[in-house]
N, C-alpha and C positions, 0 to 999 in steps of 0.2 A: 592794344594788346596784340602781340603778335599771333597767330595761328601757332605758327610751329611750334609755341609752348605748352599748346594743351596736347594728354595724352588722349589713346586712341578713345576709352571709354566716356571724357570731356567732349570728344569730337561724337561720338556716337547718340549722347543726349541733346547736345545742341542738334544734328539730324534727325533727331526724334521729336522735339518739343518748337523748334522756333518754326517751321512751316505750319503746325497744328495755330501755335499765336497769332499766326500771322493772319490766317484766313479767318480766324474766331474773334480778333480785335479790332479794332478800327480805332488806333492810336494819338492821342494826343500827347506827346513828351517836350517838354520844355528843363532846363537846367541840364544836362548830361556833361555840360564842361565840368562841373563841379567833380566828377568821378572819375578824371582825367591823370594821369601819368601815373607813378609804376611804386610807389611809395604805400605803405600800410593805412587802409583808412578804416571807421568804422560807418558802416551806415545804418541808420537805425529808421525803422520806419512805422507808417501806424499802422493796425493790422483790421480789417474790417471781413474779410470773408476768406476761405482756406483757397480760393482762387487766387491770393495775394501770391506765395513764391512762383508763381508762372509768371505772372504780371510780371512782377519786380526783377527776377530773373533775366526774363527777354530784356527789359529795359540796362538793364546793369550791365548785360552781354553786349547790346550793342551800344554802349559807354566805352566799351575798348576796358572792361573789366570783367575777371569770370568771379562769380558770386559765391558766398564761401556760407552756406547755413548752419545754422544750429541745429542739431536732429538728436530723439532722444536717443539714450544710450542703446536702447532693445532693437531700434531697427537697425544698429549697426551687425547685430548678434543673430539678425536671422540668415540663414544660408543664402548664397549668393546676391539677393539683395545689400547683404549689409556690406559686400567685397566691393560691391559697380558704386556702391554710395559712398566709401572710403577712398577708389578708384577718381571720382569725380570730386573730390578735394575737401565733402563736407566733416562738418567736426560735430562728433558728440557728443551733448551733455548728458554728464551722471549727476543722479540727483545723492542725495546727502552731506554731512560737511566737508567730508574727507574727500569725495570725489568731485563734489563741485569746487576744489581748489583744483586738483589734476585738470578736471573742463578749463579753468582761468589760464593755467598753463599750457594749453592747448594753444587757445585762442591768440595769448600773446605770441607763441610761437607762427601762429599762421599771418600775425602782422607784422613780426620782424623778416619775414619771407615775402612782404608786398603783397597779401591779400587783402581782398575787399571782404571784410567780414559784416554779414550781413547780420541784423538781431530787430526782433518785435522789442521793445520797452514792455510791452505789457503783458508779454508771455504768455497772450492764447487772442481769439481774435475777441473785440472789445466788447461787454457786456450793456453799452451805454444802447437804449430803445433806438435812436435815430445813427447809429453808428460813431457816435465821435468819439473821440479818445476818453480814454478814461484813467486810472491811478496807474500806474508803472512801476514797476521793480528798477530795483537802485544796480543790474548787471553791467547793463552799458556806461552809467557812470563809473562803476569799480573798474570795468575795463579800460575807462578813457584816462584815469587817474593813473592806474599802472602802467600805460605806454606813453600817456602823450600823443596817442595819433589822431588825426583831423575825427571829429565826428560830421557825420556829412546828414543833413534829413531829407528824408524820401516820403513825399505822400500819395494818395493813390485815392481816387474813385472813381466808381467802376467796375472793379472786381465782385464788387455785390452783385452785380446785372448778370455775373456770370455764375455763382453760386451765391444763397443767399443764405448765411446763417442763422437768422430769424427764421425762415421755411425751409431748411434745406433742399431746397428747391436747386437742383441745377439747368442753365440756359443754355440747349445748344444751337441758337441758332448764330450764323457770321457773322462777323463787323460789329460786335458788341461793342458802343464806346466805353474806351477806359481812359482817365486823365493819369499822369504820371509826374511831378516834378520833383528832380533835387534844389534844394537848394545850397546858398555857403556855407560854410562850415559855421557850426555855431561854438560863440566864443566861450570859451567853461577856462579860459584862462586864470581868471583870480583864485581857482581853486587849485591852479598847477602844481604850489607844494603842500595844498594840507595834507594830512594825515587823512585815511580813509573811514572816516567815524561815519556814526548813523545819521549824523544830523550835515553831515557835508555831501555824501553821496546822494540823501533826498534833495536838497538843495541843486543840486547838479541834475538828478534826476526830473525835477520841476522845473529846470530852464530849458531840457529839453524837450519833452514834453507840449509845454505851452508853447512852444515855438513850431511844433509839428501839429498841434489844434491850431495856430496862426493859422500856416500854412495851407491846412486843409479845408481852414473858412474861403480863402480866397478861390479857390477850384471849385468850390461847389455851392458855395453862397449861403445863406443863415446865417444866424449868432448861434456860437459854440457857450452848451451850458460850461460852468465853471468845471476845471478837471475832478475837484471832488472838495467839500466844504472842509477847512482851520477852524481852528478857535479863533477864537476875536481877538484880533490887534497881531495878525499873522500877517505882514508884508506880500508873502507869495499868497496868501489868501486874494487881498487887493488885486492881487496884479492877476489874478485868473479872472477876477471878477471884471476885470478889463482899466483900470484905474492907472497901468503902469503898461499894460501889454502895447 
């Protein structure tokens, strides 16, 4: 990513937020090739503690990517806050039907521009007792189905050690480890020309998904309970349960 293209208030948060990470983290990142060159991608990642956009942020930043979040609509609308938060490239979702198509609109727009648009799948941090992923909204597949652009998964742990959303307890002592990795892009190819039905979106949504509980088994070690129980003689049932994963 070059410098010269972020503006002053992009340049003013990264001087505000990357030396705070840096002394407060003690870093392990692995995958950052995968977030490399200058093309629209989406990265989706699991979300375990409200510490995760600083994490994920600093990581994405120095990927040679400036990270593009979703924010609701309201804090765009508060004074001055919502000016430095539109100033620094984030996009807002509105909620209802009519406005979260204008959100969809947005976002494709911010990947036909080469953004790295960042999104939770599970749209708040996950309810699961021991942190693991849990069910996911079908957003990030609707998005990957309307443009086509790489989905890229990003897992993280760690960010609990720094605030914990079981106790809201936050840590501030230095060098908190946090693990960090992208990995390649996951394949949602054979769905490239369906139609954006309910039953094709979950499906998309459950490849991603199980592939970001993969992922996050291998960094932190355990068996990941199943994402959430099918009926019997459900295919993605099996393959949560580990049979195909």
């Amino acid at each position: 990513m070059a410098r010269r293209r972020l503006g002053f208030w992009q340049r003013f948060a990264v001087w505000l937020v990357k030396p705070v990470m840096t002394l407060w983290t003690r870093r392990t990142w692995r995958g950052q090739e995968h977030l490399g060159g200058d093309g629209g991608v989406i990265i989706v990642a699991n979300h375990i503690s409200h510490a995760d956009p600083l994490v994920s942020a600093h990581f994405i930043y120095d990927s040679g990517r400036w990270p593009q979040y979703l924010g609701k609509a309201s804090v765009f609308r508060v004074p001055v806050v919502g000016w430095i938060v539109r100033r620094c490239r984030q996009i807002p979702v509105e909620r209802g039907s009519v406005d979260a198509v204008r959100s969809l609109d947005a976002l494709v727009a911010a990947l036909d521009q080469g953004g790295a648009v960042v999104i939770y799948p599970e749209g708040t941090t996950t309810r699961q007792p021991e942190l693991w992923p849990m069910k996911a909204k079908t957003g990030a597949a609707r998005l990957a189905l309307a443009t086509g652009a790489p989905v890229v998964p990003v897992v993280m742990w760690g960010p609990e050690r720094i605030f914990d959303p079981r106790t809201s307890r936050v840590n501030l002592r230095p060098r908190i480890p946090v693990t960090v990795v992208a990995g390649d892009p996951i394949d949602l190819g054979r769905w490239a020309d369906a139609p954006p039905t309910r039953a094709t979106l979950e499906e998309m949504t459950d490849t991603i998904m199980l592939r970001l509980r993969d992922m996050l088994a291998e960094i932190r070690g355990g068996t990941p309970p199943p994402l959430w129980e099918r009926p019997a003689g459900s295919s993605v049932r099996h393959e949560q349960q580990g049979d195909l994963a």
